[in-house]
C-alpha positions as CSV (number, residue, x, y, z in Angstrom):
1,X,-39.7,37.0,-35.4
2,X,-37.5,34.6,-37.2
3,X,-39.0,32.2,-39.6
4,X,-37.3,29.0,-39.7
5,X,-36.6,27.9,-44.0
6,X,-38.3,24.2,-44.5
7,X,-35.7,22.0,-45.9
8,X,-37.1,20.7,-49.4
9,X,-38.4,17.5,-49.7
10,X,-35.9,14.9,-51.0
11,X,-35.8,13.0,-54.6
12,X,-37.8,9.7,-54.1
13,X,-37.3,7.2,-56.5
14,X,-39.7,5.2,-57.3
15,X,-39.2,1.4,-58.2
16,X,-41.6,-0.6,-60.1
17,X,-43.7,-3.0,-58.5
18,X,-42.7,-6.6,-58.4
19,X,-44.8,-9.1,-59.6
20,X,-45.6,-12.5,-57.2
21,X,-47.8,-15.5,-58.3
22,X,-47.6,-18.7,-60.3
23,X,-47.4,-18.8,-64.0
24,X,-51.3,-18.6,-64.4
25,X,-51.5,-15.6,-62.5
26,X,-48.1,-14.4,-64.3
27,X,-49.9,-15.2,-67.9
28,X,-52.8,-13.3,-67.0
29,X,-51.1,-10.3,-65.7
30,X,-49.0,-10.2,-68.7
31,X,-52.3,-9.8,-71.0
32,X,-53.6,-7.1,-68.9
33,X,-50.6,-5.2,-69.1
34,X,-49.8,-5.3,-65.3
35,X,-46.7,-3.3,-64.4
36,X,-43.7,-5.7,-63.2
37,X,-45.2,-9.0,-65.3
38,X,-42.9,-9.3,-68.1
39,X,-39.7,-8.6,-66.1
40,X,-41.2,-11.2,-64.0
41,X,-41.7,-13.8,-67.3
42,X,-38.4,-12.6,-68.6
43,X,-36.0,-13.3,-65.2
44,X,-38.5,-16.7,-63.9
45,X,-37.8,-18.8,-67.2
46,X,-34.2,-16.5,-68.7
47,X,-31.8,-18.7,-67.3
48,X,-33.6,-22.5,-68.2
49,X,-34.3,-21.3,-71.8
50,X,-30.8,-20.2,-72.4
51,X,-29.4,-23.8,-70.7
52,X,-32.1,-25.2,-73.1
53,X,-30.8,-23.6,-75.9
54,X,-27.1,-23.8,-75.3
55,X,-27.5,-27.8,-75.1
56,X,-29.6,-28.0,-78.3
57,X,-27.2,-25.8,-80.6
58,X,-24.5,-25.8,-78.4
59,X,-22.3,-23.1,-77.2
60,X,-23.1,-20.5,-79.8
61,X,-22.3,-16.7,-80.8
62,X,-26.0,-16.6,-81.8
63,X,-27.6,-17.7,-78.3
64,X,-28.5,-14.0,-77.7
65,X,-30.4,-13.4,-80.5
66,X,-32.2,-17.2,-80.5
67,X,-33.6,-15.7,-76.8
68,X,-34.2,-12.6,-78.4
69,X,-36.3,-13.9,-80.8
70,X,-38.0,-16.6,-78.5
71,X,-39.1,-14.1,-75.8
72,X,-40.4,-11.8,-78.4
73,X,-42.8,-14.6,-80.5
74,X,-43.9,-15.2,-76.4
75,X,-44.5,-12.5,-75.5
76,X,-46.2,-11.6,-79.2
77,X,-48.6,-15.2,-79.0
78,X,-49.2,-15.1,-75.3
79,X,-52.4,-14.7,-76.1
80,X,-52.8,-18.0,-77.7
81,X,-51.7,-19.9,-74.8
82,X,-55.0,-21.7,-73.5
83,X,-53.6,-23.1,-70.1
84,X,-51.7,-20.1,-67.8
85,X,-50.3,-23.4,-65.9
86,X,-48.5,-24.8,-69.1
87,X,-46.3,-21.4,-69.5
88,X,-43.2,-23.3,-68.9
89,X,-43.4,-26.2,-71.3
90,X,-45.2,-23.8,-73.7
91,X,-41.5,-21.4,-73.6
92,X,-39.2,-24.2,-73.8
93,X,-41.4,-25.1,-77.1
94,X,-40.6,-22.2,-78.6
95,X,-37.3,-22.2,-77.8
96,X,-37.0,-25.7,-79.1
97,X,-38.4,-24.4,-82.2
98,X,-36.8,-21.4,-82.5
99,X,-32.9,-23.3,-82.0
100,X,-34.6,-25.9,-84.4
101,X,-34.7,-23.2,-87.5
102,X,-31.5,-22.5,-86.8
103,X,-30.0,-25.6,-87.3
104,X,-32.5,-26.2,-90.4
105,X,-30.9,-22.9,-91.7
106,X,-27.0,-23.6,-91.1
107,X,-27.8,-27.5,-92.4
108,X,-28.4,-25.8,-95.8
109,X,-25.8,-23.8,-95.8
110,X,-23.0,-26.3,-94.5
111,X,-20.8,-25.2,-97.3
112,X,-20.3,-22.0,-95.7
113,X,-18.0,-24.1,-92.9
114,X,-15.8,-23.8,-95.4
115,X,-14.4,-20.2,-95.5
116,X,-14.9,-20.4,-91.3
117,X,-11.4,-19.3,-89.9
118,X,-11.1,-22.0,-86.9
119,X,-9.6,-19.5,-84.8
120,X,-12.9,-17.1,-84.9
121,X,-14.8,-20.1,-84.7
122,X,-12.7,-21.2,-81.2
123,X,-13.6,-18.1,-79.9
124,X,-16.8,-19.0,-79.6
125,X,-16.7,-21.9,-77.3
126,X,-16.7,-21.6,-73.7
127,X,-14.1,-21.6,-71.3
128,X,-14.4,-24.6,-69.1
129,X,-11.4,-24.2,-67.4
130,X,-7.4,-23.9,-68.3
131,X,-6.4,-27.1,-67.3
132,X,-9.6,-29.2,-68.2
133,X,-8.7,-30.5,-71.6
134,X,-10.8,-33.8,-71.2
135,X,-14.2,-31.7,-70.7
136,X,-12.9,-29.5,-73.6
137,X,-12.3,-32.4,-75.9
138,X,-15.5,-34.0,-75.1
139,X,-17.7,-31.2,-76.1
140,X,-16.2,-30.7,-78.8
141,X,-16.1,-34.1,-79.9
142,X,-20.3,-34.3,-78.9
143,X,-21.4,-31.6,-81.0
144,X,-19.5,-32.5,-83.8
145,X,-20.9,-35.7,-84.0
146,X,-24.3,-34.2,-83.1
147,X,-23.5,-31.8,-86.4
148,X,-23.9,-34.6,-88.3
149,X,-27.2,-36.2,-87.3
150,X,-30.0,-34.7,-88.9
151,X,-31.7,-31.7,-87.0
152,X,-35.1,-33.7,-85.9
153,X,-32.4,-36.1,-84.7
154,X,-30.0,-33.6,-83.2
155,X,-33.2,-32.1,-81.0
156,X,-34.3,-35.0,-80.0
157,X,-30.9,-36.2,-78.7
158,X,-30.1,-33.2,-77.1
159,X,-33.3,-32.7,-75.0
160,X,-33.4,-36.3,-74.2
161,X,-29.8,-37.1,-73.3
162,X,-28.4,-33.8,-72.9
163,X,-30.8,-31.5,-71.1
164,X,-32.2,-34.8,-69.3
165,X,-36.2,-34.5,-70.5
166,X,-38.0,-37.5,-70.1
167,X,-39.4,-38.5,-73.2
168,X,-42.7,-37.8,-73.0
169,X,-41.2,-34.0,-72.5
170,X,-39.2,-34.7,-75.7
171,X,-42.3,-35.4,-77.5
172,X,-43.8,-32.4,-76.3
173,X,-41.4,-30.0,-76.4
174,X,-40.6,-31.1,-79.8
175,X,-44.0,-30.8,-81.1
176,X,-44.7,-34.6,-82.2
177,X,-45.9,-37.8,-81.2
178,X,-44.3,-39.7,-78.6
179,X,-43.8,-42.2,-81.1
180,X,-42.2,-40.1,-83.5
181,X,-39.6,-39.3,-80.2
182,X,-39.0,-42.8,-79.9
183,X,-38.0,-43.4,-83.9
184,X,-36.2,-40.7,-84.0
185,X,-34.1,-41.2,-80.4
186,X,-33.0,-44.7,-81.8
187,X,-31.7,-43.9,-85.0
188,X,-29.8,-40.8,-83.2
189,X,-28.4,-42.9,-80.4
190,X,-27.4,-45.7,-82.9
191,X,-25.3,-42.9,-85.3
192,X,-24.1,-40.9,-82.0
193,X,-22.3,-44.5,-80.9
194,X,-20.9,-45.5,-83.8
195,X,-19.2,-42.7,-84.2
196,X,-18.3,-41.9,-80.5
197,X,-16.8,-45.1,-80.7
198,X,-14.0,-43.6,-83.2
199,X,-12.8,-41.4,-80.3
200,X,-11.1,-43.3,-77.1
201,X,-11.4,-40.4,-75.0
202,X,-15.0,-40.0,-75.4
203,X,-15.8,-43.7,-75.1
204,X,-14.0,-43.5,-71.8
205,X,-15.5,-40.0,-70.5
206,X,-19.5,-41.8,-71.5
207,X,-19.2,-45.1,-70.1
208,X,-17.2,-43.6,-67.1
209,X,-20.8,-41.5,-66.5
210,X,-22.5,-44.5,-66.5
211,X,-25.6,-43.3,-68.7
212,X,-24.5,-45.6,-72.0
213,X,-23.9,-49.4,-72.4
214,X,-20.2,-50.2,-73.4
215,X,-19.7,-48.4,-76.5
216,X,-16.8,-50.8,-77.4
């Protein structure tokens, strides 16, 4: 009698489980270690914190490392975060904080610009595009004027008017009071206006998006 050979059993790979809830059941799964949950944390929030960032500092050759460090002091004081429903505002804090050092840390070392080699440094900004000189000039013209507001000011600016926070998001992002927003909004709206106003092509590319009064 022939005996038929069974054919061995086939590889099976095995995927790891993908995490589904809201951010309280996401927070709590994280603390117990659940397989799936800090992927989950990590791709949910990855792309907003890194737009957050980009529009505080700017385009950057140190975004990685800021998320880098924000995820890890997350995913390090999870524990500490007393409402699972306040995950998001709770990250973008930290990220606000963390692109906040930064700038603290480059402000005191300004004289470092300059032994900068403007080519390295240009190959750092994004590529909007081979024929869009306008939106190239007017980012570079934003940040540098926002590189010379002071960094409270500089954060508050760019979450308010750049990322588009209202301002009691501001305030709490930020860490402070909402009046402590307010103060500090005005003073960097007055200095970013005066000195937009040095530069025609920015004067026209802001009043053209209808946000700002006539800056003339």
């Amino acid at each position: 009698m022939t005996h038929s050979r069974r054919a061995a059993p086939s590889a099976v790979t095995v995927l790891p489980l993908s995490f589904a809830g809201d951010d309280a059941a996401l927070v709590a799964a994280i603390r117990e270690g659940r397989p799936g949950a800090k992927a989950e944390f990590f791709n949910r929030y990855a792309n907003q914190v890194e737009r957050l960032v980009t529009h505080v500092i700017g385009f950057d050759p140190e975004l990685a490392d800021i998320l880098q460090e924000t995820y890890t002091i997350a995913f390090a004081s999870i524990h500490s975060l007393k409402q699972g429903s306040a995950l998001k505002p709770w990250l973008f804090g930290i990220a606000t904080r963390t692109a906040r050092k930064l700038l603290r840390t480059r402000s005191r070392r300004r004289w470092l610009r300059y032994f900068i080699d403007e080519e390295d440094e240009a190959r750092h900004e994004p590529l909007i595009g081979p024929t869009d000189t306008e939106a190239v000039h007017t980012l570079r013209a934003v940040y540098a004027i926002l590189a010379r507001l002071s960094v409270d000011e500089r954060v508050a600016f760019s979450l308010r008017f750049v990322e588009g926070m209202e301002l009691e998001e501001v305030a709490a992002t930020s860490g402070v009071s909402l009046a402590t927003t307010k103060r500090r909004l005005r003073r960097a709206q007055d200095r970013f206006l005066r000195a937009a106003r040095k530069d025609a092509m920015l004067v026209e590319r802001l009043e053209r998006g209808g946000r700002w009064p006539r800056t003339r």
